[in-house]
C-alpha positions in Angstrom: 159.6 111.1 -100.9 162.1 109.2 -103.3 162.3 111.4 -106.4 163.6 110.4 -110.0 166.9 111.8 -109.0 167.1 110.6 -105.9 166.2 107.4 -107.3 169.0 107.9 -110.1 171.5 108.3 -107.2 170.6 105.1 -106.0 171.0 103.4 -109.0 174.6 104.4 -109.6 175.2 103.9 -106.5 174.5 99.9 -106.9 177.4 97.6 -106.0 179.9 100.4 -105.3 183.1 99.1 -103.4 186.1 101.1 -102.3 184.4 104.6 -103.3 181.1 106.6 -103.6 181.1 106.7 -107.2 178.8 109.3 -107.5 181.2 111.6 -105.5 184.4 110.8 -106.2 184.0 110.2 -110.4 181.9 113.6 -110.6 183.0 116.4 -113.1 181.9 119.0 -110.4 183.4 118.6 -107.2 183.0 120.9 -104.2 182.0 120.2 -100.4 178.1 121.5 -100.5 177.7 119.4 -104.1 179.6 116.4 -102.2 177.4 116.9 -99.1 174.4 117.5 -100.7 174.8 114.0 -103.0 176.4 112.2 -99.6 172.7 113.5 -97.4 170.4 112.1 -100.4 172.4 108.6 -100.2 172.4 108.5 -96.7 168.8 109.4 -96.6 168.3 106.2 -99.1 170.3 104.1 -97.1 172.6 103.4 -99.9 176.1 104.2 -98.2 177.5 101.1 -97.6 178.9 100.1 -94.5 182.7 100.1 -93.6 184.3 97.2 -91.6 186.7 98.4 -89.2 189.1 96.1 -88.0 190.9 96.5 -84.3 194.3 97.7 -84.3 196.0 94.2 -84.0 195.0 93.4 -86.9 195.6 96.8 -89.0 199.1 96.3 -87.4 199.1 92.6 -88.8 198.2 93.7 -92.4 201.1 96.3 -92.1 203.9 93.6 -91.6 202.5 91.0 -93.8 202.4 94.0 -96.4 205.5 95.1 -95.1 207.3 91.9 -95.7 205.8 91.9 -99.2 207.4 95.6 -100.2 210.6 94.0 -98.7 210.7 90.9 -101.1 210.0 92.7 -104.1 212.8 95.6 -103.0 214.9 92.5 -103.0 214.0 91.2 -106.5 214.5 94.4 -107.8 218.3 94.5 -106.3 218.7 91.1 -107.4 217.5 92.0 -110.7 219.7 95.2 -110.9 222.6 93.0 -110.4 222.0 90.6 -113.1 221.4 92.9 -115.0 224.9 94.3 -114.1 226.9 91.0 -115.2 225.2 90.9 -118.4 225.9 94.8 -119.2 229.5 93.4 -118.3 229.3 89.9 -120.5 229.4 88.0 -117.8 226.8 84.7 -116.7 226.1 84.0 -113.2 224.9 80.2 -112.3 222.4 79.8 -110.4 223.9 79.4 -107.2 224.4 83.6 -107.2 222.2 83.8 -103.9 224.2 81.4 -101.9 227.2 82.3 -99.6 229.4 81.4 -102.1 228.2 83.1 -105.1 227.7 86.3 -103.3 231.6 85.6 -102.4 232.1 85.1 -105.7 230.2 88.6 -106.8 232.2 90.7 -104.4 235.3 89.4 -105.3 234.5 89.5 -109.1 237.0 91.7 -111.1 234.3 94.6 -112.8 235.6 97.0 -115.9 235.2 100.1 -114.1 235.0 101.8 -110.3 231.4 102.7 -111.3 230.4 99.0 -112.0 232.3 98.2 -109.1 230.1 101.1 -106.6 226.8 99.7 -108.7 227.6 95.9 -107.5 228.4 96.5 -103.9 225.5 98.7 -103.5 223.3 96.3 -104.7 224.8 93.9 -102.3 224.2 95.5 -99.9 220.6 96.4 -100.2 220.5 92.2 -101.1 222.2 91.8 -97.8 220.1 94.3 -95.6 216.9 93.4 -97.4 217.7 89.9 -96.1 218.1 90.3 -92.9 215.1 92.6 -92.7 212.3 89.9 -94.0 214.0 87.6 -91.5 213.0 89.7 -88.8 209.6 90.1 -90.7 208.8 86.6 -91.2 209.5 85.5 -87.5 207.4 88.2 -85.9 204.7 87.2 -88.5 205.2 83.1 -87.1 205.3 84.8 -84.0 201.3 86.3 -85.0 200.3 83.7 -86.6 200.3 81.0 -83.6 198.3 83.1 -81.6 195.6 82.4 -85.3 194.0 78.9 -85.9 192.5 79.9 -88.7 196.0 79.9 -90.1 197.1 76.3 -89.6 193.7 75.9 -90.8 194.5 77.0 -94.2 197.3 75.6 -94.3 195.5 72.4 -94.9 195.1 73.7 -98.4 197.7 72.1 -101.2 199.8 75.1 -102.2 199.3 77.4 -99.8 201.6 78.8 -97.1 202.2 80.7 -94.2 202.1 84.0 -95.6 199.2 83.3 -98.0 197.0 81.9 -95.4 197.8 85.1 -93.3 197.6 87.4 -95.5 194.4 86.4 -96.4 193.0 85.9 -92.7 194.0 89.4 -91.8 192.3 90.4 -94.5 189.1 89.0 -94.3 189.4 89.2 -90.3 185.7 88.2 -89.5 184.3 86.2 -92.4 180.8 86.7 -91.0 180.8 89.7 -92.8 180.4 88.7 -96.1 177.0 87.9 -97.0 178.7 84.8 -99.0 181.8 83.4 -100.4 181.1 85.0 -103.9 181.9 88.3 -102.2 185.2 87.4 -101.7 186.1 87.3 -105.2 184.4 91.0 -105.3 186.6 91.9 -101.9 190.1 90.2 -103.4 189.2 92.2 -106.9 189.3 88.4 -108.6 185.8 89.0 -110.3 185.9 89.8 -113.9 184.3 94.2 -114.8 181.0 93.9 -116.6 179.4 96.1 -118.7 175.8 94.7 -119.4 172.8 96.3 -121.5 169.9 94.0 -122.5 170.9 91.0 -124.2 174.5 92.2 -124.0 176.8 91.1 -121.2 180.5 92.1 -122.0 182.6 90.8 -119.5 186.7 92.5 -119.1 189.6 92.1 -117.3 189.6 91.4 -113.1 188.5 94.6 -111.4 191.9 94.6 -109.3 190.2 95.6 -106.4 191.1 95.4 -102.5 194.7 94.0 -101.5 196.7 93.7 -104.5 199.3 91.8 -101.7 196.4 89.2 -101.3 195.3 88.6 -105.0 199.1 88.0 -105.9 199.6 85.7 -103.3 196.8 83.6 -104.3 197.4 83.7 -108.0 201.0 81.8 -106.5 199.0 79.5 -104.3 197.1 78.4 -107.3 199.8 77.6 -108.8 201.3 75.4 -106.3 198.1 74.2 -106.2 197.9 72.9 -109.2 200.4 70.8 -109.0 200.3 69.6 -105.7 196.2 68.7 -105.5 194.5 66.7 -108.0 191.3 68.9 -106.9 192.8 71.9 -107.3 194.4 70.6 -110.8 191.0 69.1 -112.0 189.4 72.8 -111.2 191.8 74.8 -112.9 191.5 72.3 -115.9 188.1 73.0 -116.5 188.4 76.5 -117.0 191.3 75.5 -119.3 189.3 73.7 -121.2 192.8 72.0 -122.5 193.4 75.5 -125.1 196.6 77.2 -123.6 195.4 81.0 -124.5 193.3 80.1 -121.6 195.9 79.5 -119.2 196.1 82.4 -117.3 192.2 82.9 -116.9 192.3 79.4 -115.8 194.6 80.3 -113.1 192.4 83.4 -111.7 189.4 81.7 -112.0 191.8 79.2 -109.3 192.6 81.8 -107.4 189.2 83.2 -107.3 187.9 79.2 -106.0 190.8 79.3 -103.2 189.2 82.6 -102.1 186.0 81.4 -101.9 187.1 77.7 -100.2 188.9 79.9 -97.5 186.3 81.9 -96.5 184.0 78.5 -96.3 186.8 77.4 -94.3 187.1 80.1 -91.6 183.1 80.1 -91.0 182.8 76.2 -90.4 186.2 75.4 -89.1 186.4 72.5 -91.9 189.7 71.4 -93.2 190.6 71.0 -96.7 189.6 67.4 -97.9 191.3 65.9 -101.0 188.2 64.0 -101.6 184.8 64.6 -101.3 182.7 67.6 -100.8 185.1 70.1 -99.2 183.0 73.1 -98.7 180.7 74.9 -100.7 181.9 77.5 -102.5 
């Protein structure tokens, strides 16, 4: 018999992604309350299921995020280091990442020994952060031959290798979402919504699922933009030609490449300039 609470648990329990809400926002937490609320859900059938994916591909989201972790530890040195010559008064051109200007940044005269420790540490985690995505990137070219799916999205203006697999490994069987508009819900590219009668406030992107992913996207619409008069026509109708509308635009691109993707891997269609492409 479905009473009004059980009924209530259902309720709050609609559309919940990542976490039991009930459970894990409650003020009163213990393991009979949590077991008690976790039977009544299960007994409703409102627990959603959990895709597991096979250990080849857990170990494939690992390096692509791995190699992510290593470029930003790289910006971050390279940052510190500008940062350096600036605390110092000097200006680097923009040749400081080639073999010469990192010549010219370990020979550079600095004002103190401590400057001078700062720079050739930073260097070095440069140097070793370097040579460690390297590795990275060619085991992931190594993975991502053995993927179709990735030369298949590929086919899409603006986005790359690691985009494309970073976004198959983490969608792994697309038959699992009921539809591409769950994608934007998977990738956390849908806007938060609070809704009561004839009110429908809509906030910021819920940020849910692979941050790795949603950034990577944001950077293929981008390219995209500029590289596909599709993709360019798209984001300018979110746009709507006002720039304080820029950045929305851009999600909302994002959000369409996530969706065109997942049309992709189900049919096996490549991207098509013109036309009907998928859709999504």
């Amino acid at each position: 018999m479905i009473t009004p609470l059980s009924l209530g648990l259902a309720q709050e329990m609609q559309a919940g992604q990542g976490h039991l809400r009930l459970i894990f926002r409650s003020q009163r937490k213990n393991d009979r309350l949590d077991a008690e609320r976790l039977a009544k859900l299960l007994y409703l059938g409102e627990v959603p299921a959990v895709h597991v994916p096979s250990p080849r591909v857990r170990a494939w989201r690992w390096t692509a995020a791995h190699r992510s972790r290593l470029v930003a530890r790289r910006t971050r040195a390279k940052n510190g280091l500008r940062a350096l010559l600036r605390h110092c008064g000097l200006t680097a051109d923009r040749g400081l990442w080639t073999a010469r200007g990192r010549r010219w940044l370990r020979e550079l005269e600095l004002p103190s020994p401590s400057e001078d420790l700062r720079r050739n540490m930073l260097l070095e985690e440069v140097d070793l952060a370097d040579r460690q995505v390297r590795l990275v990137q060619a085991h992931l070219d190594e993975v991502a031959r053995e993927h179709p799916g990735v030369a298949l999205l590929r086919t899409i203006p603006g986005v790359g290798a690691r985009t494309a697999e970073a976004v198959l490994a983490s969608i792994d069987d697309p038959r699992r979402f009921a539809g591409a508009k769950a994608i934007g819900s998977y990738f956390g590219l849908v806007p938060s919504q609070d809704a009561s009668g004839a009110v429908n406030r809509l906030g910021h992107i819920t940020r849910r699922g692979p941050g790795m992913v949603r950034h990577l996207l944001t950077e293929a619409a981008w390219h995209g933009t500029r590289r596909s008069a599709r993709i360019r026509a798209y984001f300018q109708r979110i746009q709507r030609g006002d720039p304080e509308r820029r950045k929305i635009a851009l999600v909302a691109t994002a959000h369409y490449l996530a969706r065109v993707m997942h049309v992709m891997l189900r049919t096996g269609e490549a991207w098509r300039e013109t036309g009907a492409v998928v859709n999504a």
